[in-house]
C-alpha positions as CSV (number, residue, x, y, z in Angstrom):
1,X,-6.9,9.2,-28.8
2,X,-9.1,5.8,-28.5
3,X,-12.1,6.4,-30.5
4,X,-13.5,2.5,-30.3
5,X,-12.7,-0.8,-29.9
6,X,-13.9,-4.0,-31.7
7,X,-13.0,-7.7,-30.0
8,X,-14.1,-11.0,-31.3
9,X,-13.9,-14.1,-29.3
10,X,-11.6,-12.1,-27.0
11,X,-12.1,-13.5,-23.1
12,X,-15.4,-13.1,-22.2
13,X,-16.0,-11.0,-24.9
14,X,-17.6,-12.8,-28.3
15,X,-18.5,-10.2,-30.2
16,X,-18.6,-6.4,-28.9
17,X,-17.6,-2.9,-29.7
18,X,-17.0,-0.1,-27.2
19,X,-16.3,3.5,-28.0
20,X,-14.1,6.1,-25.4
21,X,-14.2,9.8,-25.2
22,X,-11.8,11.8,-23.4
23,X,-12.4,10.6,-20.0
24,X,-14.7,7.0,-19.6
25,X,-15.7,4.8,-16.8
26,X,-16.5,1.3,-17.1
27,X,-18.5,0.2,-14.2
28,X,-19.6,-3.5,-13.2
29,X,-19.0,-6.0,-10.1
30,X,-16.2,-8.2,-10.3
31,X,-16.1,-10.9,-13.1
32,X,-18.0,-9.0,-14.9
33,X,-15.4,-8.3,-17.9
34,X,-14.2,-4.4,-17.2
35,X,-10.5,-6.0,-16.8
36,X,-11.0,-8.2,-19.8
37,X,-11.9,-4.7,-21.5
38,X,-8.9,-2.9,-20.8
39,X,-6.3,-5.7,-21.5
40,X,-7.8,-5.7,-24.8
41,X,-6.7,-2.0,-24.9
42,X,-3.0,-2.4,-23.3
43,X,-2.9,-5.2,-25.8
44,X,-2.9,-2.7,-28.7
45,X,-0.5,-0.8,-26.6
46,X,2.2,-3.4,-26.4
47,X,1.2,-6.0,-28.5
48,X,1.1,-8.3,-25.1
49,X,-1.0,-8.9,-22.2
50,X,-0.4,-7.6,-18.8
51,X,-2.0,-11.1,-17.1
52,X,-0.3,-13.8,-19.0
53,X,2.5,-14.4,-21.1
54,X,0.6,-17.4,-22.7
55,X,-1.2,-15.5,-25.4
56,X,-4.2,-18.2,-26.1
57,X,-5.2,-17.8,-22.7
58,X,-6.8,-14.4,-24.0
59,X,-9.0,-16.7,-26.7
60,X,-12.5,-17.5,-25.7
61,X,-13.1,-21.1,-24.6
62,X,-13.7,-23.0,-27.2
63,X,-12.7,-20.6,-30.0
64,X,-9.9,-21.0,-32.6
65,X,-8.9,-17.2,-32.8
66,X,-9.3,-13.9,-31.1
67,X,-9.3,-10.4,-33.0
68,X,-9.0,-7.0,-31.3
69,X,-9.0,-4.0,-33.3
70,X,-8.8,-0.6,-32.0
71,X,-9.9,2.6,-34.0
72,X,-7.6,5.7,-33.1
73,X,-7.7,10.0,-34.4
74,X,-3.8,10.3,-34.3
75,X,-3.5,13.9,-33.9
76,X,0.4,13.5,-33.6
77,X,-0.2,12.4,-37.4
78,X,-1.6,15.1,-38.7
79,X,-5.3,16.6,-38.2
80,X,-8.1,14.1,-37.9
81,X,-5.8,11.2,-39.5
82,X,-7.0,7.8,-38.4
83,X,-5.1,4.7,-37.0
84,X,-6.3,1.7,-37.1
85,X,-4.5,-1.1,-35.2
86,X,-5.4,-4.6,-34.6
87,X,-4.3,-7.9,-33.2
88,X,-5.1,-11.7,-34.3
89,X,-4.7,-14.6,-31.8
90,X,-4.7,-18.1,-32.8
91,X,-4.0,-21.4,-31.1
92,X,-2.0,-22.8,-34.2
93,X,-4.7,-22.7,-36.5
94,X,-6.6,-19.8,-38.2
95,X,-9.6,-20.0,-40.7
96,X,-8.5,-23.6,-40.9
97,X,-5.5,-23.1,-42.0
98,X,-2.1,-23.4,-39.4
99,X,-1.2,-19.9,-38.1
100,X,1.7,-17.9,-36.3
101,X,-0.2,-17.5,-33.0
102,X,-0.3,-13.5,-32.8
103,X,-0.4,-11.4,-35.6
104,X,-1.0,-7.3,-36.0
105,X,-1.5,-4.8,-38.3
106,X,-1.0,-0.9,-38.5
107,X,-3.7,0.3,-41.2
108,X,-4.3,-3.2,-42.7
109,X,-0.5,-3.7,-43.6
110,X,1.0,-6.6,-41.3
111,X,3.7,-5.6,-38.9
112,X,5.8,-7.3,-36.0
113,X,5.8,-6.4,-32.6
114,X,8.6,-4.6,-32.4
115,X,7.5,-1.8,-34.8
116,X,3.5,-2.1,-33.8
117,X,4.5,-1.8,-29.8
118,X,4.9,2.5,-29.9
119,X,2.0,3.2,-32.5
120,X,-0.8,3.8,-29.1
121,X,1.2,4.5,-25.6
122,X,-0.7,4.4,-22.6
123,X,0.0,3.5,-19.2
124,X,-1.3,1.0,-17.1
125,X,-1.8,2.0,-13.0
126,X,-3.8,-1.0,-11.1
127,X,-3.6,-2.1,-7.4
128,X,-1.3,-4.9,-8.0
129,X,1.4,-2.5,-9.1
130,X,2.2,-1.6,-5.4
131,X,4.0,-5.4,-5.9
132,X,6.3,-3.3,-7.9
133,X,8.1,-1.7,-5.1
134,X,7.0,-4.8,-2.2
135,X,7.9,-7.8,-3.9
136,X,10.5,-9.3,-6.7
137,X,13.0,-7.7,-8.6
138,X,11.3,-9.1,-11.5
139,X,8.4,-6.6,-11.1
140,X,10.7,-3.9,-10.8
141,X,13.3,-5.1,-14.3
142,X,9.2,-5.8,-15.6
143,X,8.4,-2.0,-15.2
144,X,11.3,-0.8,-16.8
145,X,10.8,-2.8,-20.0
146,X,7.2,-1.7,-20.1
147,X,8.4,1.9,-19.9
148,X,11.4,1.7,-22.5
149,X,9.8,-1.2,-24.8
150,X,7.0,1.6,-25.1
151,X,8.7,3.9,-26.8
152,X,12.7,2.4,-27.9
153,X,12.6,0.1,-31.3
154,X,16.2,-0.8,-30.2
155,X,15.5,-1.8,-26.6
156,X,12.5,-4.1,-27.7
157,X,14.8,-6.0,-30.3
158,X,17.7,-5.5,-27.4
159,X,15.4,-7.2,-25.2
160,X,14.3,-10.2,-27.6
161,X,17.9,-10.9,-28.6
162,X,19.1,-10.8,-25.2
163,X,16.2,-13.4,-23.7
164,X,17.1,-15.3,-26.7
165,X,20.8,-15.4,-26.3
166,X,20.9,-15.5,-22.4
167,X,18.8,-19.6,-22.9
168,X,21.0,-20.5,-25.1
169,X,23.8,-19.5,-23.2
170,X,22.3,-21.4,-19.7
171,X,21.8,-24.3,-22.0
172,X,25.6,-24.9,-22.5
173,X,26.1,-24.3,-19.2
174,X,23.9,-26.8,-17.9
175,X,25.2,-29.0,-20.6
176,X,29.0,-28.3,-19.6
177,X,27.8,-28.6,-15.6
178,X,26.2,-32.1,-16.2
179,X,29.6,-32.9,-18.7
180,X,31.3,-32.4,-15.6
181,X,29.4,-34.0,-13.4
182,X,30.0,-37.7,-15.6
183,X,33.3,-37.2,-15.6
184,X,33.5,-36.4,-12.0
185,X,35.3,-33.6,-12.3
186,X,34.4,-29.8,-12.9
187,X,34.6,-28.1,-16.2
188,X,35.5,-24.6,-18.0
189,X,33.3,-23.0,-20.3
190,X,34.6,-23.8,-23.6
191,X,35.2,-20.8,-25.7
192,X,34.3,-22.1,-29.2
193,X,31.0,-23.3,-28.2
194,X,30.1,-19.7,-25.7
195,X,32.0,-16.9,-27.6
196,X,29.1,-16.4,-30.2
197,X,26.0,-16.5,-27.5
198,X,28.7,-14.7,-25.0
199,X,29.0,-11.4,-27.7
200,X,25.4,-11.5,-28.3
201,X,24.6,-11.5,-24.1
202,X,27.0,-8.3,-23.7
203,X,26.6,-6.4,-26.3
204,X,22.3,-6.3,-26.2
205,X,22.8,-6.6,-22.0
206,X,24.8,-3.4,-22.4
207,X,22.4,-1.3,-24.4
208,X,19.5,-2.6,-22.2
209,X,21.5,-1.4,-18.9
210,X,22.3,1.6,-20.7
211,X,18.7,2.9,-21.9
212,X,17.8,2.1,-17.7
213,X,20.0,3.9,-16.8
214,X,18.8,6.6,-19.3
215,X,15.5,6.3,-17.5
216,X,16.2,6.0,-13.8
217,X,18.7,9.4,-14.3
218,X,15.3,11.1,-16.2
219,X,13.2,9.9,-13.0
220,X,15.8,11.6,-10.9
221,X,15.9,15.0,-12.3
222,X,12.3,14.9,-12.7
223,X,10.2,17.7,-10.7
224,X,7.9,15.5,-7.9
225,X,4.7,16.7,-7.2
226,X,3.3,13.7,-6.3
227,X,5.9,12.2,-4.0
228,X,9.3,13.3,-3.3
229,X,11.7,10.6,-4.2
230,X,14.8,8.7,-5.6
231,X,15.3,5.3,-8.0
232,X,19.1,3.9,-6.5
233,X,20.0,1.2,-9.2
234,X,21.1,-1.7,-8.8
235,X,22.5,-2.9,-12.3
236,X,24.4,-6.2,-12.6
237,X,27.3,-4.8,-15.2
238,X,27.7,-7.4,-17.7
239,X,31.2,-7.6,-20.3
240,X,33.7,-10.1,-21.0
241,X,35.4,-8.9,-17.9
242,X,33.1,-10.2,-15.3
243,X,31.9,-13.2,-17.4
244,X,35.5,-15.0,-17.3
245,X,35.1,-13.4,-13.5
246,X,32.3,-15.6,-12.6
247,X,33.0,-18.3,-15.2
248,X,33.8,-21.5,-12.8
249,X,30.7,-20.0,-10.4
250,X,28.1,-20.2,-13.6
251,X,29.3,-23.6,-14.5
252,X,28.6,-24.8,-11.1
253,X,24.9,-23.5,-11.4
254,X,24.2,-23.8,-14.9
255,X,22.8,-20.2,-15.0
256,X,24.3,-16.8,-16.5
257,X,24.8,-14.9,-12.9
258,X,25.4,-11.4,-14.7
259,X,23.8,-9.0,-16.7
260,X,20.2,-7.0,-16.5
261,X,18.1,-10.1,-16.1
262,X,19.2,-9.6,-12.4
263,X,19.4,-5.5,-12.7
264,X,17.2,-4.5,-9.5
265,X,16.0,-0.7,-8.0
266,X,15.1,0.6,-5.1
267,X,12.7,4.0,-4.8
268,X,14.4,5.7,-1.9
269,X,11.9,8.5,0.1
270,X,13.4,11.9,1.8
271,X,13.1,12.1,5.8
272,X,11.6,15.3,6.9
273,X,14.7,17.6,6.8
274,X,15.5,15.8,3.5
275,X,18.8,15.3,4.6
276,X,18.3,11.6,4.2
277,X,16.8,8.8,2.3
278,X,15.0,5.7,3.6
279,X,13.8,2.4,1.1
280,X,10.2,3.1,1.0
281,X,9.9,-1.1,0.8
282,X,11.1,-1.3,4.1
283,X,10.6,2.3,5.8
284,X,7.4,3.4,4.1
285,X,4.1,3.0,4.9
286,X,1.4,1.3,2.6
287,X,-0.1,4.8,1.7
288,X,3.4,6.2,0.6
289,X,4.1,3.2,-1.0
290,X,1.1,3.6,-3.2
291,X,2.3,7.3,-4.2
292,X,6.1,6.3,-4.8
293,X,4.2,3.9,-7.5
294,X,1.5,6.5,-8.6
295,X,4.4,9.0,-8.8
296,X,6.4,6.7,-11.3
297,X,3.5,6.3,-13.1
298,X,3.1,10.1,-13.9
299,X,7.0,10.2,-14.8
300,X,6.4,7.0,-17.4
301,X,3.6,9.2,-19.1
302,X,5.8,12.5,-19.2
303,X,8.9,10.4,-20.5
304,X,7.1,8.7,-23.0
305,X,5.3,12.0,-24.2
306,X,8.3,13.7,-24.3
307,X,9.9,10.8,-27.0
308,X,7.0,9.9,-29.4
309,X,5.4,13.3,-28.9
310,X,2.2,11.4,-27.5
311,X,0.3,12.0,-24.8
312,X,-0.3,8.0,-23.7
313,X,-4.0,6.9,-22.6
314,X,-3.9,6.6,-18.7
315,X,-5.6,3.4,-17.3
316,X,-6.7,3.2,-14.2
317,X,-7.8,0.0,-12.8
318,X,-9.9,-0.6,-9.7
319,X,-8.0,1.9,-7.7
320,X,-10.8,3.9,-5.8
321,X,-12.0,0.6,-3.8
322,X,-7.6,0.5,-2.7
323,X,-7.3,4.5,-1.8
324,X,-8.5,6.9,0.6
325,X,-10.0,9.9,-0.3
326,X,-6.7,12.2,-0.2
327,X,-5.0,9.5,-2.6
328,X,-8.1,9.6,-4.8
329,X,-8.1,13.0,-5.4
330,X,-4.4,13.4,-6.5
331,X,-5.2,11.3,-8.7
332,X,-8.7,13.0,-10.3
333,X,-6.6,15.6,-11.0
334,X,-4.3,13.9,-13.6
335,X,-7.7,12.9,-15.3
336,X,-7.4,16.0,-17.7
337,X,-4.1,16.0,-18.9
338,X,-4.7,13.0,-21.3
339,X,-6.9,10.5,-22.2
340,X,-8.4,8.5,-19.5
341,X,-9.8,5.2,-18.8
342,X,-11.2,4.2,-15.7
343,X,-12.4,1.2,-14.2
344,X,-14.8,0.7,-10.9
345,X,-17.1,-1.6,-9.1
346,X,-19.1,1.2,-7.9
347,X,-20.3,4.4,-9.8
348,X,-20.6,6.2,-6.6
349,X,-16.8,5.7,-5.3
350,X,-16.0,8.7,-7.8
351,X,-16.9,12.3,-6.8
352,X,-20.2,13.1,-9.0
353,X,-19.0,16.6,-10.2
354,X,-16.0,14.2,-11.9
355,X,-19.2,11.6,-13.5
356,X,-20.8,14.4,-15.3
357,X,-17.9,14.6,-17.9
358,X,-17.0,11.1,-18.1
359,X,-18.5,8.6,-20.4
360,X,-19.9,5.3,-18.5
361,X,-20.0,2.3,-19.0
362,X,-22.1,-0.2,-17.2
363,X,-22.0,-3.5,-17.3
């Protein structure tokens, strides 16, 4: 559970501490800081932010460095243990001295991401996540590494060595592809120079299609009481096999064309006989498609719970201004099964029998 949180130089923020109890609001207009607030908190989550992947953006203009550090009673511990996690960020340089550009610790001793990433779970549900199930596949192979990055050491270092791996790879294919090109005729990938990045590229693309799979079957057999529905996935199988398959087609585009950086799902909805399922992209309205997402929200917190034996914090960002009142109130009622954080532009969108137990706020 989130006791506090200290940031320094962080966004808006230059120096402030805010403490949580079991259920808190943070209220304001917009640009007033409340989503500066709770990146800071998913930052201690997964040691990266949810807005940018360029980690000095979170450093406030003009500074050199950016600390968060989060104070935590870590019941799954032991009884009234304390956690203590925090996060540097530097732009090269720290206390005049040249720096890695993130840094955390777990208790004071220095850690890297991959084993400070599952310490704090919690879950992230915002407006934009609806983008999930509208728009690119990206989204959809992004939530599924936010769920199993949460609580799988091996996925995280399955998914770093396979990023890693996968650009070297498209490097010697562009390389071969422009070869080609001067000599004016095409070219095979050349074994000696691809087997190494080509063992590296199936073996962590297997595990990392594997643990989805693990998930999206999970999802499946999950009770719904939310909305009823289905994850079909769409995994792109990678192995020798269908590498020397599509070898003359990836010269020709410079690009790996296999493996789970182009995995994609669908979330499929019942028809009223349940006899039949529809693609709530295409067949759904907007309000279903906002309970498909709420729904796999809930299933990320019981699947995480039921690994690390943690019930995750719940964010909730700006939602009541996006939902009607019937949405709303399915989701009030997850409020009490964990540890909540809620964010709003108006005090009076939530019901005021919910306000008298929360913490607020204000900015």
């Amino acid at each position: 559970m989130l006791k506090s949180i200290s940031l320094q130089n962080f966004r808006s923020y230059k120096k402030q501490e805010f403490s949580f109890e079991k259920t808190t609001l943070i209220v304001g207009p917009n640009t007033s800081g409340k989503t500066n607030l709770i990146e800071a908190v998913n930052l201690l989550s997964t040691g990266k932010s949810f807005r940018t992947d360029k980690d000095p953006q979170m450093i406030g203009f003009g500074d050199d460095f950016a600390r968060v550090v989060g104070k935590f009673d870590d019941f799954s511990a032991g009884s009234g243990q304390t956690l203590s996690l925090e996060v540097i960020l530097t732009n090269g340089q720290y206390m005049g001295v040249k720096s890695q550009y993130k840094k955390f610790t777990v208790n004071g001793v220095p850690r890297r991401r991959v084993d400070f990433a599952s310490n704090f779970p919690a879950v992230l549900f915002s407006p934009q996540d609806l983008e999930i199930i509208i728009e690119s596949p990206s989204l959809r192979r992004n939530f599924l590494d936010e769920v199993l990055e949460t609580v799988d050491r091996d996925y995280r270092i399955a998914v770093i060595s396979y990023q890693k791996a996968l650009r070297q790879r498209n490097a010697l294919l562009e390389k071969t592809r422009e070869e080609g090109r001067r000599l004016g005729k095409p070219l095979a990938q050349r074994d000696k120079d691809f087997e190494y990045w080509d063992k590296l590229v199936i073996e962590n693309g297997q595990l990392i299609t594997q643990k989805r799979a693990e998930f999206i079957e999970y999802f499946n057999n999950l009770e719904k009481n939310i909305f009823d529905c289905l994850i079909k996935y769409d995994e792109s199988v990678i192995s020798k096999e269908r590498l020397i398959q599509y070898e003359e087609e990836e010269v020709m585009a410079g690009v790996t064309l296999v493996g789970p950086h182009r995995d994609d799902f669908s979330v499929l909805m019942f028809n009223s006989s349940r006899s039949n399922t529809h693609d709530v992209k295409f067949y759904g309205s907007r309000g279903q498609q906002r309970l498909a997402i709420l729904q796999l929200k809930i299933a990320q917190i019981k699947f995480v719970e039921g690994i690390l034996s943690k019930t995750p914090v719940f964010i909730m960002d700006d939602i009541f201004s996006e939902l009607d009142e019937g949405h709303i109130n399915l989701i009030l009622e997850q409020i009490d099964k964990q540890q909540t954080i809620l964010t709003t532009t108006h005090e009076e969108f939530v019901p005021k029998k919910m306000l008298k137990s929360m913490k607020i706020i204000s900015f």
